[in-house]
NULO-387232 format. One record per residue (C-alpha): x, y, z. Coordinates in steps of 0.2 Angstrom, whole numbers, padded with zeros to 4 digits, always signed. Layout:
N
XYZ
...
This chain:
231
+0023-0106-0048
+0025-0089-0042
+0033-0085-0061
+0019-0094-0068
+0007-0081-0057
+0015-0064-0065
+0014-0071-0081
-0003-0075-0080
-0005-0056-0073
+0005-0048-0088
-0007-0057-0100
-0022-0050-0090
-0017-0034-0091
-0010-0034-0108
-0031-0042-0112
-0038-0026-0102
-0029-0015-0114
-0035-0021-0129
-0054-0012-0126
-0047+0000-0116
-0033+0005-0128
-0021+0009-0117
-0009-0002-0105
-0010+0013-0092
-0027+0013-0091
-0028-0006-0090
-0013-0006-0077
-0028+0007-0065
-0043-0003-0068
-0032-0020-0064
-0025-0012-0047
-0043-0007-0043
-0048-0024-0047
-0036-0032-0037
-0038-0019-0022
-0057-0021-0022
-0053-0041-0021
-0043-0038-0007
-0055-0028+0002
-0063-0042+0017
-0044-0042+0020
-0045-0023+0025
-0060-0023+0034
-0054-0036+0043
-0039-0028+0048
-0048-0012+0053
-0057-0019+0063
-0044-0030+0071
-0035-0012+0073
-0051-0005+0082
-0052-0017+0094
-0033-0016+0097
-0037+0003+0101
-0052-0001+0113
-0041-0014+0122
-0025-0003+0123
-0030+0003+0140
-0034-0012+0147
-0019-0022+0141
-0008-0008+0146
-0014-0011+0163
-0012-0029+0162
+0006-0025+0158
+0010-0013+0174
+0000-0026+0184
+0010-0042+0182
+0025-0035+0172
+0037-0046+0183
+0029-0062+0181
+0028-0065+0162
+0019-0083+0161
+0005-0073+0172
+0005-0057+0160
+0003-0070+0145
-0011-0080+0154
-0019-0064+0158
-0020-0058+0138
-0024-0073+0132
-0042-0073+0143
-0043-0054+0139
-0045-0058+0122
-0054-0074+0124
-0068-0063+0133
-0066-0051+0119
-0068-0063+0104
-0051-0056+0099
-0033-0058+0092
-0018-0050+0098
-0013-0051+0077
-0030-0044+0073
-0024-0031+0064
-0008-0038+0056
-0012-0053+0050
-0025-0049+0036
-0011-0036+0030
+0001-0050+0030
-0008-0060+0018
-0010-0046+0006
+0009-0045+0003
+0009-0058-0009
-0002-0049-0021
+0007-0034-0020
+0024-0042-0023
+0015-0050-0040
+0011-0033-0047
+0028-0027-0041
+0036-0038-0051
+0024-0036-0066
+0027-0016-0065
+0047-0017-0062
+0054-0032-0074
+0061-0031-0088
+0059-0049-0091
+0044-0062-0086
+0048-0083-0087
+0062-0079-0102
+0052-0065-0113
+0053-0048-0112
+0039-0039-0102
+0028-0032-0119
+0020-0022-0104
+0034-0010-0103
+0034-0007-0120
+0021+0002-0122
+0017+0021-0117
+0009+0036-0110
+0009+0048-0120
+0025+0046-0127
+0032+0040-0111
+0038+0020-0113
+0029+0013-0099
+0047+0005-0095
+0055+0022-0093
+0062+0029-0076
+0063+0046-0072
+0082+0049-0075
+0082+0041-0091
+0068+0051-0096
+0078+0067-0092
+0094+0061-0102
+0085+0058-0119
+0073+0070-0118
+0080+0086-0106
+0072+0092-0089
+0059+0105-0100
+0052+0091-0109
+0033+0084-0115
+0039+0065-0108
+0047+0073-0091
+0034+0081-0087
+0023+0065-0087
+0034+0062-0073
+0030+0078-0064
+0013+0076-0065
+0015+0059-0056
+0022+0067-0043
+0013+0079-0040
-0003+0067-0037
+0006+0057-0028
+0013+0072-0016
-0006+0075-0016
-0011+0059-0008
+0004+0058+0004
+0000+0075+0011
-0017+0069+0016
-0011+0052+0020
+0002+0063+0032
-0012+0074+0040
-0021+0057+0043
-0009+0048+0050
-0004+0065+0063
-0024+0064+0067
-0026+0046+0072
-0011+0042+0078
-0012+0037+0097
+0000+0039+0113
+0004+0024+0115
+0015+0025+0101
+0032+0025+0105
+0047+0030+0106
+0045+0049+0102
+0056+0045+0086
+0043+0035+0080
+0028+0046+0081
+0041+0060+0072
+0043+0046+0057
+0029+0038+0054
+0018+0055+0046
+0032+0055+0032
+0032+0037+0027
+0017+0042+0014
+0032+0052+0005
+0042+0036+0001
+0032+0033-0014
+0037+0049-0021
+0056+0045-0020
+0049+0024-0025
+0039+0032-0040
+0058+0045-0047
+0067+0027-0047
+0056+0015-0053
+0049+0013-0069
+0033+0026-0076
+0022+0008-0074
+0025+0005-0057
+0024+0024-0052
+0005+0022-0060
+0004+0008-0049
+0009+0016-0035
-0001+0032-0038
-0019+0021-0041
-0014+0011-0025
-0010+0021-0012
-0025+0034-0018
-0036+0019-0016
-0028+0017+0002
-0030+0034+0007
-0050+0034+0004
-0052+0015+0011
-0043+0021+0028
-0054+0039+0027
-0069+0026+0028
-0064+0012+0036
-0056+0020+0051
-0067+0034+0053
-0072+0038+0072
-0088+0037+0068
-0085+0017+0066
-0073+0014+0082
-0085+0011+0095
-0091-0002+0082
């Protein structure tokens, strides 16, 4: 089934580039598509994350309050967000059920093979680039000072782009209750992980990448603006 799923994707994607005339073009329209699919999903987490935040004081209370007696803590929760209209997984579960779109295109972007055939997808290019190509292969045929390599800059510099503003976000909105101290010292570098995703993976997956965590960046910049958290 879940084969049967990326092959069905591949052929979409493969149909997109036919008007288009180009596979990188169709591989951004396709993650735009699935991303604007996807988006009651984010809007439901975000707003399952505000309400987390608007609760945080409360609960934290809660939890000083009857921090001993854990079946009168759990008791207590549950009617707090019964009053509230509310889920402790609020924010987590809609996130959760995007994984499984996310590990399609994954697939679609990263094999070499889908049910038995080669991935045609990866066979085609941007300008000049194999879609299939990662960045170290790149460098060994073509040289470090190259038209192809720097394809592969470029990709890393927009994505450098978006993880810097993705960084600054995270550092703005980022509460105190999260904890340990380690934590709140990782979490504003996360965004940078794509960069070292995109220099091992192939050039199809680092478009991916790039078009999808852009489109992140501007749907949290809306969706968990302040003016919306009293909402």
């Amino acid at each position: 089934m879940f084969d049967s799923v990326i092959e069905f994707t591949a052929d979409l994607i493969t149909a997109l580039a036919q008007p288009l005339g180009s596979t990188a073009a169709a591989i951004v329209i396709f993650t735009i598509g699935v991303r604007l699919l996807l988006l009651p999903l984010s809007v439901m987490q975000a707003r399952g994350a505000r309400t987390q935040a608007r609760l945080a004081p409360r609960v934290g209370e809660l939890r000083k309050r009857h921090g001993r007696d854990p079946e009168r803590l759990r008791s207590e929760l549950v009617s707090l967000y019964t009053r509230e209209g509310a889920s402790p997984l609020g924010g987590i579960l809609p996130g959760l059920a995007q994984v499984p779109f996310f590990m399609v295109a994954y697939r679609v972007f990263v094999s070499s093979t889908i049910a038995g055939h080669a991935n045609a997808l990866l066979t085609h290019g941007l300008f000049g680039v194999p879609l299939g190509q990662q960045f170290a292969s790149t460098v060994a045929g073509f040289g470090l000072l190259s038209g192809p390599t720097l394809v592969f800059a470029c990709l890393f510099l927009l994505l450098l782009a978006v993880a810097l503003v993705t960084s600054r976000r995270i550092r703005q909105t980022m509460g105190d209750e999260v904890q340990p101290q380690v934590l709140r010292g990782v979490m504003p570098l996360l965004p940078f992980t794509t960069i070292l995703a995109a220099a091992v993976l192939p050039l199809a997956a680092g478009i991916y990448l790039l078009v999808t965590t852009a489109w992140t960046a501007g749907e949290r910049a809306v969706l968990y603006r302040p003016a919306l958290a009293g909402r």
